[in-house]
C-alpha positions in Angstrom: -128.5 -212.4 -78.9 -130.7 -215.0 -80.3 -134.5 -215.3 -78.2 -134.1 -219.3 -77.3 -137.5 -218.9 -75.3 -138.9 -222.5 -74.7 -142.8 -221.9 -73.7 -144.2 -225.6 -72.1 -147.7 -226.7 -70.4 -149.1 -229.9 -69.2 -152.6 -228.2 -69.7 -152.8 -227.7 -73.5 -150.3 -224.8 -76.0 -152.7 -222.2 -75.2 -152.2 -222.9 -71.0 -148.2 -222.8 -70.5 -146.8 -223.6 -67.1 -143.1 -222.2 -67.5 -141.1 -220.9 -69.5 -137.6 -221.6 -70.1 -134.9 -219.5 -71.5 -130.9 -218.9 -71.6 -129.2 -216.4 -69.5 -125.8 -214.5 -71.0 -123.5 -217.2 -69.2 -125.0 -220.0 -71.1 -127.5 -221.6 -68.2 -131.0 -222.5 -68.7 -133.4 -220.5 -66.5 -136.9 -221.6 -65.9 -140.3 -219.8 -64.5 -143.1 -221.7 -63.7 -146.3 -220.7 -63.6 -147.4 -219.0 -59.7 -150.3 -220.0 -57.5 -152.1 -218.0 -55.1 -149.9 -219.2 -52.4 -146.4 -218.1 -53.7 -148.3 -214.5 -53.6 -148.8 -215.1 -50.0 -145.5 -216.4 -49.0 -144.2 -213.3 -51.3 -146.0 -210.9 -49.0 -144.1 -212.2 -46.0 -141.5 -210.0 -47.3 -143.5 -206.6 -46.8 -144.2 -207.9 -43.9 -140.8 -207.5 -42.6 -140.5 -204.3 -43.6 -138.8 -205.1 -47.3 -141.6 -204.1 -50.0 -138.9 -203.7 -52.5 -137.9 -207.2 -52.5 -141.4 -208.2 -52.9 -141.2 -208.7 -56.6 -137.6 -210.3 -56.6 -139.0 -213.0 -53.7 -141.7 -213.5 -55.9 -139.7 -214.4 -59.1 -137.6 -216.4 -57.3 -140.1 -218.7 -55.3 -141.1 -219.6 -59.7 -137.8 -219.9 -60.5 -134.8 -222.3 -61.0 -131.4 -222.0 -62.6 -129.4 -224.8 -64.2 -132.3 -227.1 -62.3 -131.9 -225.6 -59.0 -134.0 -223.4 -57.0 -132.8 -220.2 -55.9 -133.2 -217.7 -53.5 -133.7 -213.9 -54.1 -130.2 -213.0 -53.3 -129.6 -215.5 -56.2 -131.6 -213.4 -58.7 -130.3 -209.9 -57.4 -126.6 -211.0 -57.9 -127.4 -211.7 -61.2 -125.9 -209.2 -64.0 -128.6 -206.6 -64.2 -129.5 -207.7 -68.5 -130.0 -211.4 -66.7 -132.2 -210.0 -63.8 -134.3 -207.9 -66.3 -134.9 -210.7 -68.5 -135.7 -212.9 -65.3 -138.3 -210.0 -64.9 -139.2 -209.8 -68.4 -140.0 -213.4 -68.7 -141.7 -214.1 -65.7 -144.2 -211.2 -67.2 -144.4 -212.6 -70.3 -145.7 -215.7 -68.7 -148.1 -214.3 -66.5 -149.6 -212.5 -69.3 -150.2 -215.5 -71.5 -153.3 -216.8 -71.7 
């Protein structure tokens, strides 16, 4: 499968704020960059006594597919090769500088 990764920013190339890629059914996906506060509201999820959804709720609070926000039951429904690469590019965003 062909990496159609689209990397934008409103701060300057070196500064992306999302990232935008193709999942295996043919819809766009797209991450934005997270703030301090979609940490927080990601928290609320331990705090009901679901730490392992922490990382999906926080993904999906970034995400959107085909435009539209979703949900994390959106993102675990997914195929697991779509949810790893939901995973997979929200790191590679984080980590770029």
């Amino acid at each position: 499968m062909e990496d159609s990764t689209k990397i934008s920013g409103q701060d300057t190339p070196t500064k992306p704020t999302s990232i935008e890629f193709i999942l295996s059914d043919g819809r766009t996906a797209s991450i934005r960059k997270g703030k301090g506060s979609d940490v927080e509201n990601a928290s609320k999820f331990m705090d009901q006594g679901n730490p392992g959804r922490y990382l999906t709720a926080r993904i999906s609070m970034l995400s959107t597919i085909g435009g539209k926000p979703i949900v994390p039951e959106d993102l675990v429904d997914l195929d697991e090769d779509d949810y790893d690469l939901f995973v997979s590019k929200w790191d590679e965003l984080k980590n770029l500088k």
